[in-house]
DOTOR-766728 format. One record per residue (C-alpha): residue in one letter; y, z, x. Coordinates in steps of 0.001 Angstrom, whole numbers. Each point is the difference from the previous one (the first is absolute). Example, Ala and Ser with C-alpha at 12.3 -4.5 7.8 and 13.67 -1.06 7.14 Angstrom:
BEGIN
{res->a; v->-4500; w->7800; u->12300} $
{res->s; v->3440; w->-660; u->1370} $
END
This chain:
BEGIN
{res->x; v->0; w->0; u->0} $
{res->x; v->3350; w->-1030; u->1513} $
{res->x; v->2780; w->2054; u->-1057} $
{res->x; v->139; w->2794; u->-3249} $
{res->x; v->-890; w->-1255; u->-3206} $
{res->x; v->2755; w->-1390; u->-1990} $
{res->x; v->1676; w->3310; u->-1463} $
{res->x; v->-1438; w->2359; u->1886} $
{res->x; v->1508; w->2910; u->2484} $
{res->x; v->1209; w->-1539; u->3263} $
{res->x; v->-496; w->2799; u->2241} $
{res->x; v->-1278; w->3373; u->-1276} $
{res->x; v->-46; w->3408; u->1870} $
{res->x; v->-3130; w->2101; u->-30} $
{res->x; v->1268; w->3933; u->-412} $
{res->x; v->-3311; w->1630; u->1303} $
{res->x; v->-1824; w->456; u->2674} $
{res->x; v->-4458; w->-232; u->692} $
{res->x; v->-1921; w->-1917; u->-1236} $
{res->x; v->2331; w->-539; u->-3475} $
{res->x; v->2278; w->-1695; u->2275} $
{res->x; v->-2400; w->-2710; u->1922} $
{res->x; v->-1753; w->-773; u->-3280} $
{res->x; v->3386; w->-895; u->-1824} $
{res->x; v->1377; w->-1984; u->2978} $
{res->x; v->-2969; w->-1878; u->66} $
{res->x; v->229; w->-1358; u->-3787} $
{res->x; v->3266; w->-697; u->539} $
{res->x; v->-848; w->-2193; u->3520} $
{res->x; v->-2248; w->-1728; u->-2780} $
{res->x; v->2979; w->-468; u->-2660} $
{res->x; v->2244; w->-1548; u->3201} $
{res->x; v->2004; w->3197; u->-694} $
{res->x; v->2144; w->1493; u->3235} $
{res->x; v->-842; w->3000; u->986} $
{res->x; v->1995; w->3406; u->604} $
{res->x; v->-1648; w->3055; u->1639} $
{res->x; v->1809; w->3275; u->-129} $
{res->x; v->-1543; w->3061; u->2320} $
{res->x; v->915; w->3090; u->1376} $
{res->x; v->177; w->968; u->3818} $
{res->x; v->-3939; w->964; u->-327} $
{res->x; v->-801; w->-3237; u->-1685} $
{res->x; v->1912; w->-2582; u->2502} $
{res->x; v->-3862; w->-986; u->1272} $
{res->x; v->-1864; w->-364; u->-3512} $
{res->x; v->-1828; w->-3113; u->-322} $
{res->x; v->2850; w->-755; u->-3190} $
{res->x; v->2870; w->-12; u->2524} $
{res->x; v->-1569; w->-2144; u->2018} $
{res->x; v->-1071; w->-2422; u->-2024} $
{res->x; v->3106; w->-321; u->-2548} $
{res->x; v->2676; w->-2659; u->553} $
{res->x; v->2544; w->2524; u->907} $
{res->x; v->-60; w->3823; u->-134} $
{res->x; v->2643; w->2645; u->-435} $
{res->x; v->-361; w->3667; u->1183} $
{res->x; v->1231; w->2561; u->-2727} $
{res->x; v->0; w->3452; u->1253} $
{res->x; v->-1996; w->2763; u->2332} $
{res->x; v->-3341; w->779; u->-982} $
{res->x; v->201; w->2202; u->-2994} $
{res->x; v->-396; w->-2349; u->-3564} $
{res->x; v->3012; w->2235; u->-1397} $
{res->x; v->1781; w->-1561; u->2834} $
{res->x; v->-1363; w->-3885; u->36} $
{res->x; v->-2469; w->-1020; u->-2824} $
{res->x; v->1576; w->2033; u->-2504} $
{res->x; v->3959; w->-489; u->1403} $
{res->x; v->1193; w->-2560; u->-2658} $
{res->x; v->3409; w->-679; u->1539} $
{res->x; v->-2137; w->-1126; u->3271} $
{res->x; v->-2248; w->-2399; u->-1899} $
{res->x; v->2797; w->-1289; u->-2199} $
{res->x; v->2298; w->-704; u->3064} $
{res->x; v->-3365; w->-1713; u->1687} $
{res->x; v->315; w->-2124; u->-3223} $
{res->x; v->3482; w->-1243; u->833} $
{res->x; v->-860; w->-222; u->3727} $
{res->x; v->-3036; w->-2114; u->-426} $
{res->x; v->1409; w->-2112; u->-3355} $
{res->x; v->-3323; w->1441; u->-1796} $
{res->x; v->22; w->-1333; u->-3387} $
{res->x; v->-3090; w->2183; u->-1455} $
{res->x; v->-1330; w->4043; u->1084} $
{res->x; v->-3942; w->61; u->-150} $
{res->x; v->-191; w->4276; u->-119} $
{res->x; v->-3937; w->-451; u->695} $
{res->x; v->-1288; w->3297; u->-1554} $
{res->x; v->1414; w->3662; u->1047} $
{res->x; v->3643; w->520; u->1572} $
{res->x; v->2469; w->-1405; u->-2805} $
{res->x; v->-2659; w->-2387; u->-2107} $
{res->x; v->436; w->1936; u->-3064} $
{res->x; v->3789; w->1303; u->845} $
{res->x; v->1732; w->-1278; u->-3345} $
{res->x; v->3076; w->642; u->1921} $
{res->x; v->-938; w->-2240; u->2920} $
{res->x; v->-371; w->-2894; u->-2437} $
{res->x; v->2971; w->811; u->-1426} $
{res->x; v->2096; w->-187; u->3304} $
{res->x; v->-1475; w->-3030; u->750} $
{res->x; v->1061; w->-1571; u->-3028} $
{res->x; v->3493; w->447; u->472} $
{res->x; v->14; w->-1468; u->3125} $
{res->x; v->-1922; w->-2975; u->-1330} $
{res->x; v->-3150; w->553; u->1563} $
{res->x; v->-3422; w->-561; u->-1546} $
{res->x; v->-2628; w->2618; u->-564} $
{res->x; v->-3447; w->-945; u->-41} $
{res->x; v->-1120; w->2317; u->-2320} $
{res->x; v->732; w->1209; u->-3932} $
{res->x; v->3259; w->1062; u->-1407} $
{res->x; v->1767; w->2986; u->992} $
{res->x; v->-361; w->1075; u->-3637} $
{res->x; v->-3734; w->-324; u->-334} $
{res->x; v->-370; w->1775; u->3599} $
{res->x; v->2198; w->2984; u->-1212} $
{res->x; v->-2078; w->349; u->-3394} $
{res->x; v->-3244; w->-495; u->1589} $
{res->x; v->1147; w->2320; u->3179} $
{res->x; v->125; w->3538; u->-2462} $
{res->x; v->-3171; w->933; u->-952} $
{res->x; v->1281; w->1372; u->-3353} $
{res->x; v->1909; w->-3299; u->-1325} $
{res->x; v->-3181; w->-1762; u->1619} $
{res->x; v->-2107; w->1195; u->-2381} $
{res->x; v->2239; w->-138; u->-3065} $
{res->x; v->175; w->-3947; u->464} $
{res->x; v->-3531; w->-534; u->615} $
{res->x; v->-830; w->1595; u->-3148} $
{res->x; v->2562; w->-1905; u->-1936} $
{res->x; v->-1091; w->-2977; u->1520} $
{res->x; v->-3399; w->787; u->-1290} $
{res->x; v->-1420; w->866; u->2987} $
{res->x; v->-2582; w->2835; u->64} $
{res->x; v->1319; w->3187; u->1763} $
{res->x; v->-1451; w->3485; u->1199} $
{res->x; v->819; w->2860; u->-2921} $
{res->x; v->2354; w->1930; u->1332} $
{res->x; v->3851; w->1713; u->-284} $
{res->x; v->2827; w->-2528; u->-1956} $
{res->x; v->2385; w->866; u->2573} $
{res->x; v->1013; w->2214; u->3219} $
{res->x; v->-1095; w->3397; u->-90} $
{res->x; v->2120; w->2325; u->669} $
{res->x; v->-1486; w->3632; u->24} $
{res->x; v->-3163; w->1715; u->319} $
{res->x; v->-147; w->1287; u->-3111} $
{res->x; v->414; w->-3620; u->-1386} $
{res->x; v->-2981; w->-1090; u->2422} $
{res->x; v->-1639; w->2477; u->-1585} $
{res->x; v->-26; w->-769; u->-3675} $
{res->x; v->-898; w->-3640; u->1073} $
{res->x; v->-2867; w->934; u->2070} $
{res->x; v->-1136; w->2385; u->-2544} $
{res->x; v->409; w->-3164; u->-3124} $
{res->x; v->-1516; w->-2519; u->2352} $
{res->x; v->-3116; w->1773; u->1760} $
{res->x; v->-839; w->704; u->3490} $
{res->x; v->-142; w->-1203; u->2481} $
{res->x; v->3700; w->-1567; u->907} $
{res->x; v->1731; w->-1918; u->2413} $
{res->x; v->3689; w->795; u->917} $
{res->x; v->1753; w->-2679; u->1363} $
{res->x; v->3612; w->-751; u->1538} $
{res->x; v->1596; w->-2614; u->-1731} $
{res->x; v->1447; w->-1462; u->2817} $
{res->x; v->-3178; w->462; u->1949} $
{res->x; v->-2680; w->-2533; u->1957} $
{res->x; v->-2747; w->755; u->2560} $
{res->x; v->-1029; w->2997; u->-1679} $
{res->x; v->3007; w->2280; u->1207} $
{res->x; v->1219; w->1769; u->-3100} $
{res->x; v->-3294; w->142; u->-1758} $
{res->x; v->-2081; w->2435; u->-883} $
{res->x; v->-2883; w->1289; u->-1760} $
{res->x; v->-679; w->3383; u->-2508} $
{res->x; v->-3900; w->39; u->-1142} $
{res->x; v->1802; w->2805; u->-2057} $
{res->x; v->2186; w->2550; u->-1036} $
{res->x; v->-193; w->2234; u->2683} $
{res->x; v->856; w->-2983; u->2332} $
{res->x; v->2629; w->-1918; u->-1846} $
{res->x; v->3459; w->2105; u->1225} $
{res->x; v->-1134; w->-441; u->3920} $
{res->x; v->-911; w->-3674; u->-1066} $
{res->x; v->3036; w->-499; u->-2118} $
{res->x; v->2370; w->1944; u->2980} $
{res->x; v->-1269; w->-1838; u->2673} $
{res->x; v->427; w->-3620; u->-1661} $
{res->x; v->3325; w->1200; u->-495} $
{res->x; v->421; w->798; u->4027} $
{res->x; v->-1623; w->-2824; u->1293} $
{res->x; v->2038; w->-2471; u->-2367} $
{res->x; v->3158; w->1209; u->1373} $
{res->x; v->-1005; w->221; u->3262} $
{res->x; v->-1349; w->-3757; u->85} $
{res->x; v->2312; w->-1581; u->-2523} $
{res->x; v->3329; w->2291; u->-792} $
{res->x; v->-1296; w->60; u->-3342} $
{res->x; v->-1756; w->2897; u->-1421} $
{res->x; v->-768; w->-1259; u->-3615} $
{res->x; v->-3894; w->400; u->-559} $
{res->x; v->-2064; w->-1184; u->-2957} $
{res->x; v->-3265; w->659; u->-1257} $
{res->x; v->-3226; w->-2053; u->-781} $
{res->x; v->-3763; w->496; u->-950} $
{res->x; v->-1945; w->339; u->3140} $
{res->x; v->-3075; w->-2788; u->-691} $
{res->x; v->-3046; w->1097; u->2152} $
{res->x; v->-1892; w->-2492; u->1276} $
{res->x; v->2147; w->-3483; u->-480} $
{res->x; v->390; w->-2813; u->2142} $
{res->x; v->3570; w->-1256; u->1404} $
{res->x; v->58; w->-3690; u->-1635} $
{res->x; v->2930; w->-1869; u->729} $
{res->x; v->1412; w->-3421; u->-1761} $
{res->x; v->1977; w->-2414; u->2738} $
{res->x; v->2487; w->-2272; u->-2752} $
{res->x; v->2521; w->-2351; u->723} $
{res->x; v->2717; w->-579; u->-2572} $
{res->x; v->3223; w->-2756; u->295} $
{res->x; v->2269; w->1235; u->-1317} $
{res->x; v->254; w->-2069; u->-3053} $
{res->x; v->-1965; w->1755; u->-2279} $
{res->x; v->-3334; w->-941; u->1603} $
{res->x; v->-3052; w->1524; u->2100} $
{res->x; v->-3604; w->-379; u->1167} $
{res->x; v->-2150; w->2465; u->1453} $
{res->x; v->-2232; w->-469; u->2946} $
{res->x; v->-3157; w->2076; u->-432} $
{res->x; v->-232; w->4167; u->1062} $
{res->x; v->-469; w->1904; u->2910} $
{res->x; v->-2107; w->2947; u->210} $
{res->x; v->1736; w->2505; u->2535} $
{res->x; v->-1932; w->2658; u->-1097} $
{res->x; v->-1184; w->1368; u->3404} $
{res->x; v->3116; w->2155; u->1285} $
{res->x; v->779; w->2573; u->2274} $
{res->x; v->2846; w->2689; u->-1321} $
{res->x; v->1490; w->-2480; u->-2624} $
{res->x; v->-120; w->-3332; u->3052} $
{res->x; v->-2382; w->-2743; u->-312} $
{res->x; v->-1797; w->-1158; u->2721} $
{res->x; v->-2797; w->-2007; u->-1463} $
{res->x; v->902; w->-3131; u->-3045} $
{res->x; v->-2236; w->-2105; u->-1338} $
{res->x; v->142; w->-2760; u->-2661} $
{res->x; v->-1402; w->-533; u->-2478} $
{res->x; v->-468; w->3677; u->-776} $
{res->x; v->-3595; w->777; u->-242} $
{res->x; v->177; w->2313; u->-2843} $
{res->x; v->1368; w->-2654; u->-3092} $
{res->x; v->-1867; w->-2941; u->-1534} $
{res->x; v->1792; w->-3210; u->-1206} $
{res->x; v->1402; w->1048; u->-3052} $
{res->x; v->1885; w->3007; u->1400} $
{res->x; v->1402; w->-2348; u->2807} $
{res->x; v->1167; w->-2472; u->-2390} $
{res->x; v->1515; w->3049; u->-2611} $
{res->x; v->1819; w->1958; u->3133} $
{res->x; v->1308; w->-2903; u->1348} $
{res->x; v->1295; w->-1419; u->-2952} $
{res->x; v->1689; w->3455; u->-1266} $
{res->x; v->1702; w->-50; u->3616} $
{res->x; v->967; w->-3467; u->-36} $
{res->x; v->1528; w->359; u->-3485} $
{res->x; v->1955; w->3109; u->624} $
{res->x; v->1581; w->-1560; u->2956} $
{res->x; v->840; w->-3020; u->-2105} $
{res->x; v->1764; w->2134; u->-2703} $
{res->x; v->2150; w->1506; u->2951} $
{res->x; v->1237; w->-3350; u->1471} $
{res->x; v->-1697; w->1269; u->3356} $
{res->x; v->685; w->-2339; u->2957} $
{res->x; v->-2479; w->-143; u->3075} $
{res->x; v->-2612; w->1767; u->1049} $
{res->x; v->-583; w->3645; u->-1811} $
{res->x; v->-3610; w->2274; u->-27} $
{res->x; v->-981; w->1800; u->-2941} $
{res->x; v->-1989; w->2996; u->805} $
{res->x; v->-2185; w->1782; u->-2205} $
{res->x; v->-2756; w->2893; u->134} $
{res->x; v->-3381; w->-1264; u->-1578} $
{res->x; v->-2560; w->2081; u->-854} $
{res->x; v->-2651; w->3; u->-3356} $
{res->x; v->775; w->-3363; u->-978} $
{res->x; v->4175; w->358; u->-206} $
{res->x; v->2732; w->-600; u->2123} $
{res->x; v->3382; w->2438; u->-15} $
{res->x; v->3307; w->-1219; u->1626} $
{res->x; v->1003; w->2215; u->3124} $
{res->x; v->2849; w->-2655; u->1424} $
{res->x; v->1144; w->-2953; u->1115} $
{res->x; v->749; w->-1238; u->3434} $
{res->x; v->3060; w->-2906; u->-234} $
{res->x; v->-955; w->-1004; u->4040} $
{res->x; v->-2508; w->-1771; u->1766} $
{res->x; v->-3336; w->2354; u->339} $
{res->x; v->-1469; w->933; u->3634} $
{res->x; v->-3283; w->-1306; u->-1875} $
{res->x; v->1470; w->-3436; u->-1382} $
{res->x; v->-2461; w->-2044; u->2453} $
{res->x; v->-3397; w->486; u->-1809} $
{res->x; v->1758; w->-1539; u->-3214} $
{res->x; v->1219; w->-2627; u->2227} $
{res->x; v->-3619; w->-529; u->966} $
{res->x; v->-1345; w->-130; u->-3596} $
{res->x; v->2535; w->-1959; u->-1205} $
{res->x; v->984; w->-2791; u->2727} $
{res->x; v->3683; w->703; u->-513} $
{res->x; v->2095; w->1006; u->2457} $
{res->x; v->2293; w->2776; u->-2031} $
{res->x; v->2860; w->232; u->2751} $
{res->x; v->580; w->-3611; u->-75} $
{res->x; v->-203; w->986; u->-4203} $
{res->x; v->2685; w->2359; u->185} $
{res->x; v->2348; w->-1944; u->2549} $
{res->x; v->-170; w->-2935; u->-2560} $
{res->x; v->785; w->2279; u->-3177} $
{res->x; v->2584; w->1584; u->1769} $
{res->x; v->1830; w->-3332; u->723} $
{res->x; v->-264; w->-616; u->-3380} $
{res->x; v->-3051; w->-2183; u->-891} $
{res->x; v->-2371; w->397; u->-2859} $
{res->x; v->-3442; w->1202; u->-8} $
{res->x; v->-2084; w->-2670; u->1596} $
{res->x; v->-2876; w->1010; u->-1737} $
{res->x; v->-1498; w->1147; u->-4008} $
{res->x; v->-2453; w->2785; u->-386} $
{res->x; v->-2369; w->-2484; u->-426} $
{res->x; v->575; w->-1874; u->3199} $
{res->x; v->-952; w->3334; u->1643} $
{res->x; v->-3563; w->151; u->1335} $
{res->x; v->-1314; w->3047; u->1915} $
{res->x; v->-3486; w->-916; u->1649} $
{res->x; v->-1823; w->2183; u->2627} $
{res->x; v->776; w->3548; u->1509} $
{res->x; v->2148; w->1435; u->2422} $
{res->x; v->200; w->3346; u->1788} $
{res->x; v->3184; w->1458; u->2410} $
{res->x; v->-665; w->3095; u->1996} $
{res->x; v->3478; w->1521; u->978} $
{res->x; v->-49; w->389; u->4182} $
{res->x; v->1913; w->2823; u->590} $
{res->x; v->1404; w->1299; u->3975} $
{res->x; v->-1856; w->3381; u->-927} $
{res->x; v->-2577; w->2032; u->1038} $
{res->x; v->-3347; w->-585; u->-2282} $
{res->x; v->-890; w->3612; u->5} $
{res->x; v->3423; w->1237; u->-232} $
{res->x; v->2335; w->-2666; u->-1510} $
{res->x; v->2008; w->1536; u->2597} $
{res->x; v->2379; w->-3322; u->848} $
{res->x; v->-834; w->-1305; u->3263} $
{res->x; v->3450; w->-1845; u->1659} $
{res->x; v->-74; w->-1659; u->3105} $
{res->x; v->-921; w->-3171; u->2094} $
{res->x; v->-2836; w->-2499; u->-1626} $
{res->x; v->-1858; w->-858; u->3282} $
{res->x; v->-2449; w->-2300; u->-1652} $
{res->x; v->48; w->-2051; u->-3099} $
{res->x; v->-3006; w->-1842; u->-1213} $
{res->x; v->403; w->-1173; u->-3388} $
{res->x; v->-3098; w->-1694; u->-2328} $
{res->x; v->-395; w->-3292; u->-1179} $
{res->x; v->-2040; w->-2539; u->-2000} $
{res->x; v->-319; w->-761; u->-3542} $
{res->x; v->1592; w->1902; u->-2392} $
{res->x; v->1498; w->2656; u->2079} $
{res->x; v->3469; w->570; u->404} $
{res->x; v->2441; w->2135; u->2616} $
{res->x; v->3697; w->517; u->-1058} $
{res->x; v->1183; w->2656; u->2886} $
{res->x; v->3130; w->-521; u->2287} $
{res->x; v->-1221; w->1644; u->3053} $
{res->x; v->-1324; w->-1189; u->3323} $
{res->x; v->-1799; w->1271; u->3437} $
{res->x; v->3210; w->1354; u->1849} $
{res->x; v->1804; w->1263; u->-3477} $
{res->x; v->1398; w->3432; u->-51} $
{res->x; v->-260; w->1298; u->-3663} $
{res->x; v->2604; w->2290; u->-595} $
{res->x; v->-287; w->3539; u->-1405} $
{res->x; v->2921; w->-919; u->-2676} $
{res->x; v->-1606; w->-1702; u->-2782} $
{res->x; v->-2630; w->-230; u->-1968} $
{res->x; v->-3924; w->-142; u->1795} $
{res->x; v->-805; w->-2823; u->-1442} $
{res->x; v->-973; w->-2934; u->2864} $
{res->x; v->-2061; w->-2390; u->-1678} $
{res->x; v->-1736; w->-987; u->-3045} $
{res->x; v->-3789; w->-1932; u->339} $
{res->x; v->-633; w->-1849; u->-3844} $
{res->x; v->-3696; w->-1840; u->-307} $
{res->x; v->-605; w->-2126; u->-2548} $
{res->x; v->-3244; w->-869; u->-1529} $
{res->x; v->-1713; w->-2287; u->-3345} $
{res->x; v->-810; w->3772; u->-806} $
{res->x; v->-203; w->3459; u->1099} $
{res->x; v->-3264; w->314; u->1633} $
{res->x; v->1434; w->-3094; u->2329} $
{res->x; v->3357; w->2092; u->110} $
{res->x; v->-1282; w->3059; u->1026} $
{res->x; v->-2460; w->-2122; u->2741} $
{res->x; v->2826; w->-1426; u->949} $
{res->x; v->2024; w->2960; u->776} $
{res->x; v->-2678; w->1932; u->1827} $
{res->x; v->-180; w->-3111; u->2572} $
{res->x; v->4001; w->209; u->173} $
{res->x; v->167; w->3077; u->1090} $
{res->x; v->-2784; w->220; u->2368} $
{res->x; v->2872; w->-2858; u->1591} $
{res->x; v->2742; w->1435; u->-110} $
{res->x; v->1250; w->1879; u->3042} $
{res->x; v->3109; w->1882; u->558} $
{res->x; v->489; w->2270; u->3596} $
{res->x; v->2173; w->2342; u->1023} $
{res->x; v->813; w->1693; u->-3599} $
{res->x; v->-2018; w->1410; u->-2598} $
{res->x; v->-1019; w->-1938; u->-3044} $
{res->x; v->-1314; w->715; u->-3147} $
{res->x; v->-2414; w->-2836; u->483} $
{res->x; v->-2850; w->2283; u->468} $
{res->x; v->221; w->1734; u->-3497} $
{res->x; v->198; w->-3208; u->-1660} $
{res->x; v->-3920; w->-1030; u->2020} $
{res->x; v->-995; w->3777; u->-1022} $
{res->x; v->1152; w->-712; u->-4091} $
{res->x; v->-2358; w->-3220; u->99} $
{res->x; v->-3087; w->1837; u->785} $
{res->x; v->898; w->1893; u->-3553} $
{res->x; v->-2183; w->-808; u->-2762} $
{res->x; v->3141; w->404; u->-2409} $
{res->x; v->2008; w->-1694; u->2024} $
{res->x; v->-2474; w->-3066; u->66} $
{res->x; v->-604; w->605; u->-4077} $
{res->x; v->3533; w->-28; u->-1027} $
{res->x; v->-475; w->3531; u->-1345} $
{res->x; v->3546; w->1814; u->1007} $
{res->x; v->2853; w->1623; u->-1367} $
{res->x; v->3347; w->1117; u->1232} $
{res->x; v->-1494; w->3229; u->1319} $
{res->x; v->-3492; w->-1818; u->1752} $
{res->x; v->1709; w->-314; u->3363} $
{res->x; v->1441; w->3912; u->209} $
{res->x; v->-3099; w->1380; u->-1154} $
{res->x; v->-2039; w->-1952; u->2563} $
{res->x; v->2286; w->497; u->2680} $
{res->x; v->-198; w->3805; u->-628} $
{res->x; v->-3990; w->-415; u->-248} $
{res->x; v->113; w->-1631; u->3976} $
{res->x; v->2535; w->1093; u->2011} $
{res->x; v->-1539; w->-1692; u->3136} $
{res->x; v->1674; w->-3854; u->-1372} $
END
């Protein structure tokens, strides 16, 4: 391809950092879209820098001080002529202020609307427009609750257990659990704690506790224009305190018809909203029904196994909506065939989870069919002890699971990464699991078997 398509983003600037970062610029290298890295003082080596068609640094190490620093990336913007922002996932992708900025200065986001990022980024209003969009949704308070004694009557007219959760909250900080009364004003003061302390926001609400269900999630895209397909679940069931590190698709656990009826529900509600790009509806599954927890208006870390179902390439997807195309595709031009798996490699200690910073000595990644590396670093990379562990994601694909899971075994018995620790070696232990092989998990599988065998 010579050139952008007609009507697309000229040059667009990639506001992250990892893996995020290399995967974006490389769909854009593929559009014949110009490239913009921004990076902090400990990122001026990443593979992203390197490879984009001109870089800008933004600040010291700390993300408060580079990814996060909005004047910094907006005066990159004006630097660079940037056209479009690509906020990956993390730092500022769901910042409905961020959009906003950019906006006034003319600048595309490649993502939703500030408004549907705002709704869909507190918990509370989150919930009240999934139900009203007829969306399915955990029982649970109408609102913010503001004292024990409130969290009290609604524990007590709902049935224990209960979850308390920030409404401002993500990865698990400012949630917590009460099996029952006794437990509920440590559960419901700690919530309150953590929420402040992670997100300056102490609201908390409450919702019934389901026991065994499964963490099903629905990737949609939406134009805009009043229209939207989905694109299959995930199963991200196996997690570690409230972070996924193992997605799969299709999920094991649902037949046809629940595919079709989940997808369609998700698909519709973000039709009804006048969504535009890529969004995630996520849902807790268990005995047969699904109940809205939230939805993600960003990329996901996990987006590649739908890619690999699919055939679509859903960054090139949301560069194209975002410069104001249509959907290219119906619901029933969408056709999900095979399986796909992505283990989340994490710079940590398998025992531990301890993070594990420093120089990569030694990179080996696998190959062949159907197997799939998106990771930014390289043998002589530093990884810093700023950001987020994650180094690497491996995604197999297969014409079904058994093939999958075959396929993943042989992956990692390749893959080779020196002079860090990995979590690579829990991911070989979890496939010697009869559950893990079966499909037979739920969102508490992984703590309860890492508790069982400390020696991973």
């Amino acid at each position: 391809m010579n050139g952008a398509r007609a009507g697309m983003f000229e040059k667009v600037l990639i506001a992250n950092r990892g893996e995020i970062a290399l995967r974006v610029l490389r769909a854009c290298r593929e559009m014949g879209i110009a490239t913009v890295a921004v990076h902090s003082t400990a990122d001026e080596a990443a593979m992203h820098v390197r490879l984009a068609d001109e870089s800008v640094c933004i600040g010291p190490p700390p993300a408060a001080e580079s990814y996060l620093n909005i004047p910094a990336i907006l005066a990159a913007c004006e630097i660079t002529g940037a056209d479009a922002v690509h906020p990956g996932y993390g730092f500022l992708s769901e910042n409905a202020r961020f959009a906003e900025i950019l906006a006034e200065h003319g600048i595309a986001f490649i993502g939703p609307s500030p408004e549907h990022i705002r709704v869909m980024g507190d918990k509370i209003v989150a919930r009240r427009t999934a139900a009203e969009l007829g969306i399915p949704v955990v029982p649970g308070s109408d609102g913010a609750v503001a004292t024990l004694a409130e969290a009290e009557k609604i524990a007590d007219a709902m049935g224990y257990p209960v979850l308390i959760k920030a409404t401002a909250g993500g990865g698990g900080r400012g949630m917590k659990v009460a099996a029952d009364k006794a437990e509920l004003e440590n559960a419901y003061l700690t919530a309150r704690a953590e929420a402040q302390a992670a997100f300056g926001n102490d609201e908390v609400y409450i919702e019934k506790y389901l026991d065994r269900p499964r963490h099903i999630e629905v990737q949609i895209f939406g134009d805009g224009k009043g229209h939207a397909v989905h694109l299959g679940e995930r199963d991200c069931s196996l997690q570690r305190r409230h972070q996924k590190v193992w997605e799969e698709a299709p999920s094991p656990a649902l037949n046809a018809e629940q595919r079709v009826e989940i997808g369609a529900i998700a698909a519709e509600a973000a039709a009804k909203m006048g969504y535009a790009g890529a969004g995630t509806v996520e849902f807790l599954y268990e005995d047969g029904h699904f109940h809205f927890i939230e939805m993600n208006t960003r990329l996901q870390v996990e987006h590649p196994v739908t890619e690999q179902i699919t055939g679509l390439d859903l960054v090139q997807e949301q560069i194209a909506i975002a410069s104001g195309a249509p959907l290219r595709y119906r619901q029933e031009d969408i056709r999900l065939a095979g399986h796909a798996i992505e283990v989340r490699i994490n710079a940590e200690d398998p025992r531990t989870f301890a993070p594990s910073p420093g120089k990569v000595t030694t990179v080996h990644v696998p190959g062949g069919l159907g197997v799939r590396v998106d990771s930014a670093i390289y043998g002589g990379y530093v990884i810093p002890p700023y950001y987020d562990s994650l180094i690497g994601k491996l995604i197999v694909y297969g014409k079904d699971r058994i093939e999958c899971l075959m396929r993943l075994k042989r992956a990692l018995d390749e893959y080779v990464i020196d002079g860090v620790k990995t979590t690579i070696p829990l991911f070989r232990r979890l496939l010697e699991e009869p559950d893990i092989q079966d499909g037979l998990y739920d969102i508490h599988w992984l703590e309860e078997w890492l508790g069982q065998k400390p020696e991973t």
